[in-house]
N, C-alpha and C positions, 0 to 999 in steps of 0.2 A: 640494332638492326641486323638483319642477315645479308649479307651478298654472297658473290659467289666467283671466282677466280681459278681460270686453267680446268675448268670443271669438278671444282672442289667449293661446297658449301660450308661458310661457317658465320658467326655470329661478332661482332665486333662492339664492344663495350666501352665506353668511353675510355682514351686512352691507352687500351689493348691493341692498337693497330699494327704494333711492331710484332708481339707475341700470336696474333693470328696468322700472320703472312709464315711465322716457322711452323706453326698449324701446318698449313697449307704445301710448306716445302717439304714437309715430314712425310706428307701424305702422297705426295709428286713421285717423292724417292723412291716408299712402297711401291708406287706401281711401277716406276722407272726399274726398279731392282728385277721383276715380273718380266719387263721387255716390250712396258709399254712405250711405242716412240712419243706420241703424244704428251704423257708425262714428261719425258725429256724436253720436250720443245717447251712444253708451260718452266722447266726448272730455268733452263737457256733462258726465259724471257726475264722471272725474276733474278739471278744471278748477272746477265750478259753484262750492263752498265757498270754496275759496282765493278766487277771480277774486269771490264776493259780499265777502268781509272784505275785500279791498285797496278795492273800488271804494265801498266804506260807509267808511272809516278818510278815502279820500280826499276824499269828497263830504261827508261830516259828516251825512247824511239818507240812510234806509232804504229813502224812493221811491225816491228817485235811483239808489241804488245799484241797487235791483231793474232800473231800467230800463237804467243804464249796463252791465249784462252781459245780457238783452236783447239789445239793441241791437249788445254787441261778436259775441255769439253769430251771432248773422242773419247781422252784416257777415264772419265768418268762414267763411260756408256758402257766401254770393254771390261772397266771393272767393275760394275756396278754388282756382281753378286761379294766381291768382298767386304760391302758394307755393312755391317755389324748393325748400327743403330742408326736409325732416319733419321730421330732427331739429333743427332750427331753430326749432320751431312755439311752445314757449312764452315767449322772444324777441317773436315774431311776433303772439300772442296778446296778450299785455301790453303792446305798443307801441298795439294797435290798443285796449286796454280803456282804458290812460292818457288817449290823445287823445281821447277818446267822456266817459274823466270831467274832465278840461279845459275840453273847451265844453257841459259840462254845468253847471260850476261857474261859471264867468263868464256866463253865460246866467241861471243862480238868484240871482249876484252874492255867493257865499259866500267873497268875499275882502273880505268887510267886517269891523271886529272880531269877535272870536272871543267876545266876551261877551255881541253881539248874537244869536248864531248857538248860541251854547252856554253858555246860563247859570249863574251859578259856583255857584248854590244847587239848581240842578236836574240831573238824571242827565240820561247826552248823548244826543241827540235820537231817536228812534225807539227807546228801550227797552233799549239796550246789553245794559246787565245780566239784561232779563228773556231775551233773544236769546241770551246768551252770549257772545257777541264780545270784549265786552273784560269780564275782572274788575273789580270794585269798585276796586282801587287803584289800577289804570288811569287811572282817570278823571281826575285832575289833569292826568298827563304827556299824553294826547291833547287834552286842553283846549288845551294848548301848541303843540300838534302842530297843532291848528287855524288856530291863528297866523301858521305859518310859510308863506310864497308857495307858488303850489299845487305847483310843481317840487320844490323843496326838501321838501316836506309826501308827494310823491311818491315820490322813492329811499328818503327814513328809513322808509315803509311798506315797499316793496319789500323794500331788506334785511332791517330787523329783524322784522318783522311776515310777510312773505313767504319768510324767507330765501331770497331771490335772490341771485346773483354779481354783483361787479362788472361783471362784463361781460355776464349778463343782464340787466341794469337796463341798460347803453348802448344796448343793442339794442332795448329795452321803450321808453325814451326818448328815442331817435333820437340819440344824442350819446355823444362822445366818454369813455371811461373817466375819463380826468383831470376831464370837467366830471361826471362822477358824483361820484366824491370828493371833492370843492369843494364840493357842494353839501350830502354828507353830514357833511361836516367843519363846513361855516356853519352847515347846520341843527342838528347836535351844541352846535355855542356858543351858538346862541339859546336851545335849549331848557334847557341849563344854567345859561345867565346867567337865566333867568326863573324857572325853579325855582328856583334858589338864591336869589333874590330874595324868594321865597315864604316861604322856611325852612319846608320842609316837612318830613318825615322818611318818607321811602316803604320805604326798603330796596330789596325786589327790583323796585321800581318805576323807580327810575331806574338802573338797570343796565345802560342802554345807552347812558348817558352816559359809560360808563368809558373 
């Protein structure tokens, strides 16, 4: 069947519905790169949701976040002739939202404890649960996830949370594949050796500890 999305037509084949939609982002770009605002607004609509949960997951605060995609958005419009490749663009996108929440976080100083930041008797900061972002039984393993150094704290969001690739997370955080999996690997044993430490019993809560 054909549809049609942000004013770009295309064709959707069983099963193709993730590789249509970079279709479609590829095509947004092009014309975004051009100075179309339109384009920009259809990009905004597909990115906005994703690009708020990784930069809230990463920042721990729901100002933040609001402002960390913001702020990646604008820097995306102003730069948009330095884009090289369209189909490249959410690579290029989430390289530019990571670093925006980077020194956003060191700026707020949310690499102090995570108990400071996210109290262990209170639900996590800006309302998770009334927002939707994460379920209730979430809340332990992110606690964790608060913990971890903001890089490390960064790919375990991207993949698990974002399902990104390996190799869009390199490109999102300017580094090498191998220091992706290093990090997902160190950040997988922290969060295990703390939960485990916890004896907590989550089920489908830590399942990506496996």
């Amino acid at each position: 069947p054909t549809t049609e999305k942000n004013g770009v037509s295309y064709s959707i084949a069983p099963g193709d519905q993730a590789l249509c939609y970079d279709v479609v982002s590829a095509e947004l770009v092009r014309k975004m790169i051009s100075g179309d605002k339109d384009a920009f607004a259809g990009l905004m609509e597909i990115y906005q949701k994703q690009a708020l949960r990784a930069a809230y997951l990463i920042s721990g605060n729901y100002a933040d976040s609001e402002d960390i995609v913001q702020e990646t958005f604008t820097s995306c419009y102003i730069n948009r002739k330095q884009i090289r490749d369209p189909e490249a663009f959410k690579g290029w996108f989430y390289k530019t939202l990571s670093r925006t929440a980077w020194r956003v976080c060191r700026k707020a100083r949310r690499e102090q404890p995570a108990e400071e930041v996210y109290p262990e008797e209170k639900e996590a900061p800006g309302g998770l649960l009334s927002r939707g972002i994460l379920k209730e039984e979430e809340q332990a393993l992110y606690r964790e996830i608060l913990r971890l150094p903001v890089k490390q704290r960064t790919v375990i969001i991207l993949y698990y949370y974002n399902e990104m690739t390996i190799k869009e997370i390199a490109a999102a955080c300017g580094c090498l594949e191998g220091t992706v999996k290093s990090r997902l690997f160190h950040g997988k044993a922290r969060l295990k050796e703390a939960l485990t430490k916890q004896d907590q019993k989550g089920g489908a809560t830590w399942t990506i500890l496996s």
